[in-house]
GUFI-645936 format. One line per 4 residues: number of its first residue (from 0); for each residue x, y, z of C-alpha. Coordinates in Angstrom, 2 decimals. Example, Ala and Ser with C-alpha at 12.3 -4.5 7.8 and 13.67 -1.06 7.14 Angstrom:
2
0 = 12.30 -4.50 7.80 ~ 13.67 -1.06 7.14
This chain:
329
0 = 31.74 1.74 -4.21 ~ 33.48 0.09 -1.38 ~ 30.90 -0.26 1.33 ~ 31.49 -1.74 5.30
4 = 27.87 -3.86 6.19 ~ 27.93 -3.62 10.42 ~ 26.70 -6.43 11.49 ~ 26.52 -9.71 10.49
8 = 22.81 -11.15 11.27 ~ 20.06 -11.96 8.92 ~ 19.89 -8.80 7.67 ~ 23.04 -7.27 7.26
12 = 23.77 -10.59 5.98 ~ 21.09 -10.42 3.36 ~ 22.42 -6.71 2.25 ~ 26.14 -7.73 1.86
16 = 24.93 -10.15 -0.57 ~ 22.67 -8.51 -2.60 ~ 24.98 -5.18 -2.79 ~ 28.42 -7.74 -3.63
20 = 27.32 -8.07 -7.16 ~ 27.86 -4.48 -7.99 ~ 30.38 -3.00 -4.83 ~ 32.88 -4.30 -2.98
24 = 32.33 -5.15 0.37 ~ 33.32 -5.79 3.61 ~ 31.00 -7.32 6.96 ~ 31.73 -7.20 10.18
28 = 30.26 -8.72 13.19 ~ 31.34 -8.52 17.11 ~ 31.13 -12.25 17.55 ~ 34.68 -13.77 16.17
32 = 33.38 -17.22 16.10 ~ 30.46 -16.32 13.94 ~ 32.68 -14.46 11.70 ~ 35.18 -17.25 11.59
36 = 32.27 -19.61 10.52 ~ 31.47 -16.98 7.94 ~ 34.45 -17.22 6.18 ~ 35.35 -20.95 6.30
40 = 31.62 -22.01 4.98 ~ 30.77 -18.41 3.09 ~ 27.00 -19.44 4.86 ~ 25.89 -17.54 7.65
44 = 24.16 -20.79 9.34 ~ 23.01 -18.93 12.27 ~ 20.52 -16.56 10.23 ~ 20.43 -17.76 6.68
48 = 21.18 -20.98 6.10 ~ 20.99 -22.22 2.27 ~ 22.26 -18.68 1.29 ~ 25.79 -18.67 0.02
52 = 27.84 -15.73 0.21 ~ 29.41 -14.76 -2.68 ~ 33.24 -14.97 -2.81 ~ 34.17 -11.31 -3.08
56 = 32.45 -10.40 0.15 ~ 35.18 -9.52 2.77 ~ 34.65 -10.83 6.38 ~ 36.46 -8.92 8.74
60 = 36.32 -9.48 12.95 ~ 38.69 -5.72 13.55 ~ 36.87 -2.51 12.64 ~ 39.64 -0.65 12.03
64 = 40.47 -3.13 9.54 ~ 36.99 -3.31 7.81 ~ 36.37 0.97 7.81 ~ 39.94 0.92 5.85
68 = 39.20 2.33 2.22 ~ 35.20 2.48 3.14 ~ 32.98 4.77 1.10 ~ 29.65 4.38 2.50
72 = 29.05 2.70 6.42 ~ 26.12 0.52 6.23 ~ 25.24 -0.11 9.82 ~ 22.36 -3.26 10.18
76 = 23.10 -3.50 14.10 ~ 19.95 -3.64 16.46 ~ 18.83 -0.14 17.45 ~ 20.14 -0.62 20.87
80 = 23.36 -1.32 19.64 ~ 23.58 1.45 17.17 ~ 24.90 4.01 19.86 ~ 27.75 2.14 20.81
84 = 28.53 1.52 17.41 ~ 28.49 4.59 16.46 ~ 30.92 5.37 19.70 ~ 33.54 3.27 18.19
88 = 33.67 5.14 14.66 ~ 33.80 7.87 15.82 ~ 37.08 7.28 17.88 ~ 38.59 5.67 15.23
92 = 37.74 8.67 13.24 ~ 36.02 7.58 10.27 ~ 34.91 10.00 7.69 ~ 32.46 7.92 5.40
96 = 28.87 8.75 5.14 ~ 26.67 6.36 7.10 ~ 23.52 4.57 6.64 ~ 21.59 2.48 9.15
100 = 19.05 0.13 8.72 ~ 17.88 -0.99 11.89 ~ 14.01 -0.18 12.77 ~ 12.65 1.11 16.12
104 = 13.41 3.01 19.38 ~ 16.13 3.38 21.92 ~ 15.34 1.52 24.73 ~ 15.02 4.10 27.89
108 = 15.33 7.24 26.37 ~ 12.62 6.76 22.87 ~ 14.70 8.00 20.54 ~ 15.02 7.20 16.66
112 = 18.76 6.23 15.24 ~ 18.81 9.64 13.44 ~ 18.22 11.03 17.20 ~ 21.25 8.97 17.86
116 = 23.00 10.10 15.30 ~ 22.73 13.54 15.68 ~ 23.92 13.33 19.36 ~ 26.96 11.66 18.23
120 = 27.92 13.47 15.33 ~ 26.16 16.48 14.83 ~ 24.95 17.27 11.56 ~ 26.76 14.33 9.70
124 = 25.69 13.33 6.06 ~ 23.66 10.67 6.82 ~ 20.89 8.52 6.46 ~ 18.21 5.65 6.76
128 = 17.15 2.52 4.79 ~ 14.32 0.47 5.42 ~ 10.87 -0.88 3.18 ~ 9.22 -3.98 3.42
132 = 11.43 -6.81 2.81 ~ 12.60 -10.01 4.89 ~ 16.47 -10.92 5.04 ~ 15.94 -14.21 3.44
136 = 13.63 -12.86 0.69 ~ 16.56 -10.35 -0.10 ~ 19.46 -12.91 -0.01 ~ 17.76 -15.68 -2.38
140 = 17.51 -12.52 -4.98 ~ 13.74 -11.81 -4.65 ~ 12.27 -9.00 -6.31 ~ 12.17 -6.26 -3.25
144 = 12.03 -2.71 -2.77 ~ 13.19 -0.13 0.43 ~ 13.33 3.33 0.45 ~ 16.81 5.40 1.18
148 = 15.53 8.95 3.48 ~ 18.37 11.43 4.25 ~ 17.62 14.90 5.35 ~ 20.39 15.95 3.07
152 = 18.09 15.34 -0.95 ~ 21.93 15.08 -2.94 ~ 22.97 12.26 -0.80 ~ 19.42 10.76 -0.14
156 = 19.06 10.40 -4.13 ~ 22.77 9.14 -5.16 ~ 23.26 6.35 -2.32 ~ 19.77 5.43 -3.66
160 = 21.11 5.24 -7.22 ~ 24.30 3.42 -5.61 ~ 22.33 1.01 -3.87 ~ 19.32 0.11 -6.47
164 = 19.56 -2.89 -8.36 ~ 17.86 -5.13 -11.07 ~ 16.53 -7.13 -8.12 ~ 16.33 -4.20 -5.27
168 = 15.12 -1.16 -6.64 ~ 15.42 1.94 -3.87 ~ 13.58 4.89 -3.84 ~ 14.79 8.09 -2.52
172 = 13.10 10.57 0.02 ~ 13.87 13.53 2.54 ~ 11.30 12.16 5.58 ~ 13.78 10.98 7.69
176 = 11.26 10.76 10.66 ~ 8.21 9.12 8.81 ~ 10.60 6.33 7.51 ~ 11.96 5.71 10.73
180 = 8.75 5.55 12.44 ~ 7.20 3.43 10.12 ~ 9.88 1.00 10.20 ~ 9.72 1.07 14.08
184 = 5.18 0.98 14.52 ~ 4.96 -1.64 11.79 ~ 6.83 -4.33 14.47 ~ 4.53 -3.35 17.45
188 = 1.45 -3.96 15.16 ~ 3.13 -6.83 13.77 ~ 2.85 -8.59 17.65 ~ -0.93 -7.50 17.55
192 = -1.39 -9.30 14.11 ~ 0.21 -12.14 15.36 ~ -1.84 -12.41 18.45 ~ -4.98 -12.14 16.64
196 = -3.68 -14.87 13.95 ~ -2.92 -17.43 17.18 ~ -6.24 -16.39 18.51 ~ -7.63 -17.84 14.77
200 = -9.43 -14.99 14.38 ~ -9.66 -14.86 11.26 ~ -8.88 -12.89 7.80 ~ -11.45 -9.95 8.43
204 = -9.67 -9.83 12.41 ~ -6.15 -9.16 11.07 ~ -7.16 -6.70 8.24 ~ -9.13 -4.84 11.19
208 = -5.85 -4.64 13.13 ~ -3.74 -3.39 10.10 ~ -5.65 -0.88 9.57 ~ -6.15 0.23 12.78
212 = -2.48 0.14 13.45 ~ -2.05 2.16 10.06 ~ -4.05 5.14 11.82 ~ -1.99 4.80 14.91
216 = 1.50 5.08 13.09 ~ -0.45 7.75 11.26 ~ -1.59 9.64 14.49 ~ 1.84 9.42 15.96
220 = 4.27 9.92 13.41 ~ 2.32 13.14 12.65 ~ 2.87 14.76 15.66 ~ 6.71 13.79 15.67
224 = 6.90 15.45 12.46 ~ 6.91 12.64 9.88 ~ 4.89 13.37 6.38 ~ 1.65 11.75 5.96
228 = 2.67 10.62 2.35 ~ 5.61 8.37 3.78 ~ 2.92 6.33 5.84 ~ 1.22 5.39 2.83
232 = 4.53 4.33 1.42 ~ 6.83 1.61 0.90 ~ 8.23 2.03 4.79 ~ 4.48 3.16 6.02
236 = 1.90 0.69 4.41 ~ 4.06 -1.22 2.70 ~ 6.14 -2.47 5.95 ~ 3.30 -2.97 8.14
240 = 1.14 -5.68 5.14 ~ 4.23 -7.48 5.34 ~ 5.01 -7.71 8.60 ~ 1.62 -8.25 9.60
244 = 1.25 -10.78 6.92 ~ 4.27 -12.81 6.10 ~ 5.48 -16.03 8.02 ~ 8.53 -15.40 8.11
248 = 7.75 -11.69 9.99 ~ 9.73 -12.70 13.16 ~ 7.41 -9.97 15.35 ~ 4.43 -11.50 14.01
252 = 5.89 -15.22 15.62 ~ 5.73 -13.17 18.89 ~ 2.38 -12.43 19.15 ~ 0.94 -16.05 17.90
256 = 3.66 -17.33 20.49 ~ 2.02 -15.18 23.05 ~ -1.90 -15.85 22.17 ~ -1.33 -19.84 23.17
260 = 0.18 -18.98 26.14 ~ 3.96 -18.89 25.89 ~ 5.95 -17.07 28.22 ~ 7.69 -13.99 26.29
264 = 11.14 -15.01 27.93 ~ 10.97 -18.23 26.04 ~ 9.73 -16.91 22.52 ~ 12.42 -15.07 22.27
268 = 15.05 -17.23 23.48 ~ 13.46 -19.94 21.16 ~ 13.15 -17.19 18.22 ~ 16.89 -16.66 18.27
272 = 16.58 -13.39 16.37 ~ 16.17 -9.83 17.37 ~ 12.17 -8.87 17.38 ~ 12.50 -4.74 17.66
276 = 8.57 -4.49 18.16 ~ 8.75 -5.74 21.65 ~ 11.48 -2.85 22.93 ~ 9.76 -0.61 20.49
280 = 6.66 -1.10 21.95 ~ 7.41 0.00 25.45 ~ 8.96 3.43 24.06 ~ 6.08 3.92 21.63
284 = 3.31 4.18 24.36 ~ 5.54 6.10 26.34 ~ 6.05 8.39 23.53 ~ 2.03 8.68 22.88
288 = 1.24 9.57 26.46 ~ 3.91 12.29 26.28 ~ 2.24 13.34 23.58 ~ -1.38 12.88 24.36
292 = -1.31 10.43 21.28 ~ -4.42 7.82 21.48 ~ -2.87 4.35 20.58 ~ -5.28 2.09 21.96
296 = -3.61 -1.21 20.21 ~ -0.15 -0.35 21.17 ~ -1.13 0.22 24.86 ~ -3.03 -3.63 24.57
300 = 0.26 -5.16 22.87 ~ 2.45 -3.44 26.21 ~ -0.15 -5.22 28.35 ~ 0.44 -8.51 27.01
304 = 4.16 -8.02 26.83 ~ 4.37 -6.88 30.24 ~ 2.13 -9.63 31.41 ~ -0.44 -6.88 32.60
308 = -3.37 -8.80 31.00 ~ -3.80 -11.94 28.83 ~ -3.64 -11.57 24.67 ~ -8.15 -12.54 25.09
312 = -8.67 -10.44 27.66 ~ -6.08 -7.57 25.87 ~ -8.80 -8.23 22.70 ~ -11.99 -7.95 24.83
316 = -10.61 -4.23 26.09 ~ -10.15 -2.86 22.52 ~ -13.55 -4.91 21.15 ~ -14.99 -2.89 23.80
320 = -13.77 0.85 23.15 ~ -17.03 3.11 22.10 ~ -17.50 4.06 18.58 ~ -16.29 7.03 16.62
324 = -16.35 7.89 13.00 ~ -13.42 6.97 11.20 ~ -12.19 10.14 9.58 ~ -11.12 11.40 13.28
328 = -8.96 8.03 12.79
């Protein structure tokens, strides 16, 4: 299969190598002088340096140029970059299916990339990719596994087929909405984990605070329509013990960034990476007040972003909250 990776950070990165030993592909990227280093050192030494990228991968700086003879669109650009993206295909009229696999909501208006989508194109074959897995994991050949969701079941289980490999196995599923929302929570609770690890909180702290945040996806993703399976999944549970977890979880640097004091301006700057829960986290208590949603450690991680209230004192106010019996979550 000849597939186009859009965008050429860690992850998309990651993806182009791991799919190059079975498809043909192509990457593209907006910066030229990224791409250009791409090519000459077949590193990318920005994202993933030590990973070599193996000789049949195509890097191409013009579109145009990279959609020629594609069969599947891969897009791994940020969520707020997906709609502009998806703006330029469509003018230069491209008819292959498309897959993203960015995580997390449109800043200023809270929608999901299938939202997006569907506002660009209609009802397009299309579909989502995400799971638990870190770019650098995926690029060094680690075992991993993601899960391809497309409200169309035909395409949802070939691409799946396509894209599954001795070292990436990927599962199929209709629940376009729990994926996506899964993928998108998992970062905000991420920053909570993280604050609670730079507070040194300890073990039985941060398995609190998964938990918790498991409910609160849970809760949410309900009432947007997702399936309650899917949160107990690969991109539900799966996603958020990672991310929560695992050093190399770029949200979770955030929040133990942000618990000794940092300014957020200069964690990210330093972090050089995109870190989706901190947009995502904005739109996601939005979302929960629209929607009379209780998401108590969402609304403490916006506090702390926003400077509102300091990561100790953010901890006291959910310590605090009166007790209720678990089942009513």
């Amino acid at each position: 299969m000849n597939i186009t990776v859009l965008g050429s950070g860690a992850w998309g990165t990651a993806l182009a190598i791991n799919l190059a030993q079975k498809h043909t592909v192509t990457l593209w990227g907006r910066d030229a002088a990224h791409l250009a280093q791409l090519a000459s050192t077949h590193e990318n030494q920005r994202y993933l340096p030590g990973c070599k990228l193996p000789e049949n991968i195509r890097i191409e700086k013009n579109l145009a140029d990279a959609l020629r003879g594609c069969e599947l669109v891969l897009s791994v650009v940020p969520t707020n970059g997906l709609r502009a993206t998806l703006v330029e295909l469509k003018k230069l009229n491209s008819t292959a299916p498309i897959v993203w696999a960015c995580k997390g909501f449109e800043a200023g208006t809270s929608k999901l990339p299938h939202e997006i989508v569907a506002e660009i194109y209609g009802d397009v074959i299309c579909g989502v990719l995400s799971g638990p897995s870190f770019a650098l994991e995926v690029a060094q050949g680690k075992p991993a596994a993601l899960t391809l969701a497309s409200s169309h079941a035909d395409f949802a289980q070939k691409i799946s087929q396509q894209l599954h490999g001795p070292r990436l196995r990927v599962y199929s599923s209709t629940d376009v909405v729990g994926v996506e929302l899964g993928g998108a929570l998992k970062n905000v609770m991420a920053i909570a984990a993280g604050i609670s690890d730079g507070m040194q909180l300890g073990h039985n702290a941060r398995a609190a605070m998964i938990t918790r945040g498991l409910a609160e996806i849970s809760r949410l993703g309900a009432k947007l329509g997702g399936q309650s399976e899917t949160f107990m999944g690969l991109t539900g549970l799966g996603d958020l013990v990672l991310t929560c977890t695992g050093d190399l979880s770029r949200n979770r640097k955030v929040g133990v960034e942000l618990a000794k004091g940092k300014a957020l301006e200069n964690i990210l700057h330093d972090l050089g990476h995109v870190a989706e829960g901190v947009s995502t986290a904005r739109e996601a208590a939005r979302l929960a007040t629209q929607h009379h949603i209780d998401m108590p450690i969402t609304t403490a991680v916006c506090m702390v972003l926003e400077g509102k209230a300091a990561p100790a004192a953010a901890l006291e106010a959910l310590l605090s909250r009166d007790t209720k019996p678990e089942a009513r979550r």
